[in-house]
N, C-alpha and C positions, 0 to 999 in steps of 0.2 A: 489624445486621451491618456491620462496617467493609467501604470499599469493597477493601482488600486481602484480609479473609477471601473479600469476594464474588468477587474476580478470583481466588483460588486454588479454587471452589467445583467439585463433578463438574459436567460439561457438562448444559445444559440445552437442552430440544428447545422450540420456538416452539410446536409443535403439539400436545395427549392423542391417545394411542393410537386411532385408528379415528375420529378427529373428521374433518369435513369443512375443506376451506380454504377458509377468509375468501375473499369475492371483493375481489379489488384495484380501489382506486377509481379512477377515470381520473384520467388525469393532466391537471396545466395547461397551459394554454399555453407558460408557458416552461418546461415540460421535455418539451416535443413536438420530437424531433429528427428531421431527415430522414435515410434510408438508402437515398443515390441511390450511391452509389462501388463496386457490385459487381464489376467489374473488377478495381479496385483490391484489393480484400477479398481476392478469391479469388485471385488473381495471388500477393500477400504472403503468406496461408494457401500455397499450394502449393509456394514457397519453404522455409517453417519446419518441413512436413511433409516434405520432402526430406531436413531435417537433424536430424531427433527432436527440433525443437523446441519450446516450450510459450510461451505470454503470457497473460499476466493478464488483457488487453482481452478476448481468448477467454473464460480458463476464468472470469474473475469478469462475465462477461457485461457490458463497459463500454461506456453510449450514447454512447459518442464515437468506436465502433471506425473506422466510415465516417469520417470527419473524418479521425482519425489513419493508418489504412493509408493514406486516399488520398492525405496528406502522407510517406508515408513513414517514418512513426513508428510505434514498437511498442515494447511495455513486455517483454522479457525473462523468463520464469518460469523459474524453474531450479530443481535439486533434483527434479526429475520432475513428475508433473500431480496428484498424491494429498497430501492433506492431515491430517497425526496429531490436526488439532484440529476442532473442529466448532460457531464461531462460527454466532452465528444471524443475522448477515448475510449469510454470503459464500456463495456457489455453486460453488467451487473443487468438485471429486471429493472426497471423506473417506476415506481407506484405514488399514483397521487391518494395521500390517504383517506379522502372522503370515498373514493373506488375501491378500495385494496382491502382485504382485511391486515392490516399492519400493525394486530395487538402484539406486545409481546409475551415470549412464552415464557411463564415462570418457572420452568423447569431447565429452560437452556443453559446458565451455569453450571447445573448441578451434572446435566448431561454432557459438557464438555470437558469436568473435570471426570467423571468418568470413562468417557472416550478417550482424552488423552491418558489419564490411568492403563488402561485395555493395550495404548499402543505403547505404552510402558514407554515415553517420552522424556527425557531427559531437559528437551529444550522446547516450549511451548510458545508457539504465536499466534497472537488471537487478533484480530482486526475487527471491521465492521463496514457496513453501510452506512450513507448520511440518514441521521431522521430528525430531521430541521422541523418535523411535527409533534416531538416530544419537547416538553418545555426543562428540561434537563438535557439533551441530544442524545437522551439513551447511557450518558454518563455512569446514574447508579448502576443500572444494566450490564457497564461495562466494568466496574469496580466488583460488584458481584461477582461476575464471571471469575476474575484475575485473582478472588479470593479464594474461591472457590478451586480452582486449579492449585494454588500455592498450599493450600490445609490435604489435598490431596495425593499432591505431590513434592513435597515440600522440599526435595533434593534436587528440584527441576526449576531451571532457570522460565522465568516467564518476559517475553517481549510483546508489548503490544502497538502497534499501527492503528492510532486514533484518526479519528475526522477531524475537523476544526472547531469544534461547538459552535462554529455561530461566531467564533473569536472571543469565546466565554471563558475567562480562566479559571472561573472557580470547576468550570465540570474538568479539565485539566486536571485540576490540583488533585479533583475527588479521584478522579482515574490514577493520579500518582501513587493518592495516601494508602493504595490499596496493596502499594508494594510492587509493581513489576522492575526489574530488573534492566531492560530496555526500554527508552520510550519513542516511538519513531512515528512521526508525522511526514506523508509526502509532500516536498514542492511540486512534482509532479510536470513541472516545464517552466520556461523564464516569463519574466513578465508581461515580453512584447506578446507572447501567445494565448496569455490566460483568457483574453474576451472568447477565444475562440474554442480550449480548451478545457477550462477551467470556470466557466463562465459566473457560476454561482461563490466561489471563493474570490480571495482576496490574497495576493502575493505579499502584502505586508502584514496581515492578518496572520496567514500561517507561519511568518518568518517568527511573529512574537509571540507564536504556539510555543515553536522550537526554544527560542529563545527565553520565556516563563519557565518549562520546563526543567532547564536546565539552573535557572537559579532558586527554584524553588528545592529541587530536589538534587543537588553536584553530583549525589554518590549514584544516581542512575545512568546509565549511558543513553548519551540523545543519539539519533539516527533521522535521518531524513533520505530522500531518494527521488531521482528526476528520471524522463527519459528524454532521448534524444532520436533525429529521426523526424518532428516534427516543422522544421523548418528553421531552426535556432541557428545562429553563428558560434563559431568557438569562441570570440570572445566574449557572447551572453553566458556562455555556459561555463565561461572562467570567471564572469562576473555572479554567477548565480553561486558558484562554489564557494567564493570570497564571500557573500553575504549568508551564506550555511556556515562556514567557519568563525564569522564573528556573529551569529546569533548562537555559538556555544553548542554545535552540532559535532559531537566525536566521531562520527560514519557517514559517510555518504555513500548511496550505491548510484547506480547509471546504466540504464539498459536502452535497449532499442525500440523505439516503441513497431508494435506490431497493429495493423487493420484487423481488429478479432471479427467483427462481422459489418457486411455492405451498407451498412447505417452509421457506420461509426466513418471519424475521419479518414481521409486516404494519406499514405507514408508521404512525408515527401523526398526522402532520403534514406537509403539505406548504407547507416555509415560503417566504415571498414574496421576491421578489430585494432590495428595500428593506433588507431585514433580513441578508438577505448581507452589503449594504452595510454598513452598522452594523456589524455584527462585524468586517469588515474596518477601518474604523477603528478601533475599538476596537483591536485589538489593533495597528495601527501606534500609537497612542497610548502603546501600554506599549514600543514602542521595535523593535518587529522590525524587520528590514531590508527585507519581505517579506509579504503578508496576501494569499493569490491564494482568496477566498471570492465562491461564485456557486453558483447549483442544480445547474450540470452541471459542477462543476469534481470532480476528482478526483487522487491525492496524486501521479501523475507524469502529470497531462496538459498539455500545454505547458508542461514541464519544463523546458526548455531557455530559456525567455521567463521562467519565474519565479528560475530558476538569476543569469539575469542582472541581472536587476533586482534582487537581494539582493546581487551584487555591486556592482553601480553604488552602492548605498548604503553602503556597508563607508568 
């Protein structure tokens, strides 16, 4: 099966029907992180619940939440907390919209530019969940928001982490015209994994996200990010970097994918920081501006450090 049948393929579950879950192996040392910043945490959580907020650090369960709240950093979720697709990595909620209520809120722009106002943010990332049941994919939704934030804060750089629309470039373009400053869609793993991974996307589909993008709009910087960990060889994931670097992708990040909870897929590898290393030259070798790979690195974390330093290269 080609890797684009596989990424078009019905959704597949990690687990048979009534089987027990894999027990998770311990982890290594360096992906032992500490969660000393409950203050912090809860302080920031109490804020975003005020304003029918949602973040990805939350809903995708991210080990770096401590680190980033207690810096005052937070990744944005918008579109609501339910997700129309059912990767078997992510731990996002899953709502089928005929069950769910899945309206959206018309205030959540208005609330996130405020919220990041509040946290007097300099560098704003905003992402989302799929809703493959808006016949737009939440597009204007997400042009809104990035407007929104920019009239707010207009000193403040904006990056945003689109879904795929569906492989729709016009809701792309609409997200571009709206001005973010970053545009970063995940590949999220190589081909040979997507039936299992990725099931509802399309490996050539998001490549020609990345790649619209960037000719649609040169002066933005693209961004893309994969993880590793799920079964890939190095030379897939020297061949996925070469295919991020000529669909016109300035960044690429690479972390380790982590089992967030007993539903999702089990690791099958937990690979060594050396090897991080390695891929991060590697793909500064094919020419990126940018290669931010390590065990806990994830596609908007120290966003604002990786943003710059693909500038400083430019």
């Amino acid at each position: 099966m080609s890797a684009d049948a596989a990424g078009t393929s019905a959704c597949a579950t990690s687990l048979h029907p009534g089987a027990e879950p894999p027990v998770r192996p311990r982890l290594p040392e360096w992906l032992r992180k500490g969660r000393t910043h409950f203050e912090s945490v809860n302080r920031l959580k109490s804020g975003l619940r005020q304003r029918h907020l949602h973040t990805v650090c939350e809903s995708a369960r991210c080990p770096n939440i401590h680190e980033c709240f207690h810096r005052g950093a937070a990744t944005f979720m918008i579109l609501g907390n339910w997700c129309t697709r059912g990767c078997g990595f992510c731990s996002v909620p899953k709502g089928n919209p005929a069950r769910q209520d899945m309206r959206l809120d018309p205030e959540e722009p208005a609330n996130v530019a405020r919220m990041a106002a509040e946290m007097n943010l300099r560098y704003v990332v905003i992402t989302s969940v799929n809703r493959d049941d808006l016949a737009d994919g939440g597009s204007r939704h997400f042009a809104e928001t990035v407007r929104a934030v920019r009239s707010a804060l207009p000193e403040a750089r904006v990056e945003v982490l689109t879904p795929d629309f569906c492989g729709s470039l016009d809701a792309v373009a609409r997200v571009l015209d709206a001005g973010p400053h970053v545009f970063n869609h995940n590949m999220e793993t190589v081909p040979r994994l997507y039936r299992r991974v990725r099931p509802q996307a399309g490996y050539r589909q998001s490549l020609e996200v990345l790649a619209f993008a960037r000719r649609y709009r040169a002066c933005t910087l693209t961004k893309s990010g994969f993880m590793v960990g799920l079964g890939e060889t190095e030379e897939e994931v020297h061949a996925l970097l070469r295919d991020l670097y000529a669909a016109g992708a300035d960044v690429a990040t690479i972390g380790q994918y982590l089992q967030p909870t007993r539903r999702n897929l089990p690791v099958a590898a937990f690979i060594a920081p050396q090897v991080f290393d390695a891929y991060r030259d590697y793909g500064l070798s094919l020419g990126f501006k940018a290669v931010f790979s390590g065990p806990l690195v994830r596609s908007s974390y120290m966003a604002d450090s990786v943003s710059e330093e693909a500038r400083r290269a430019c």
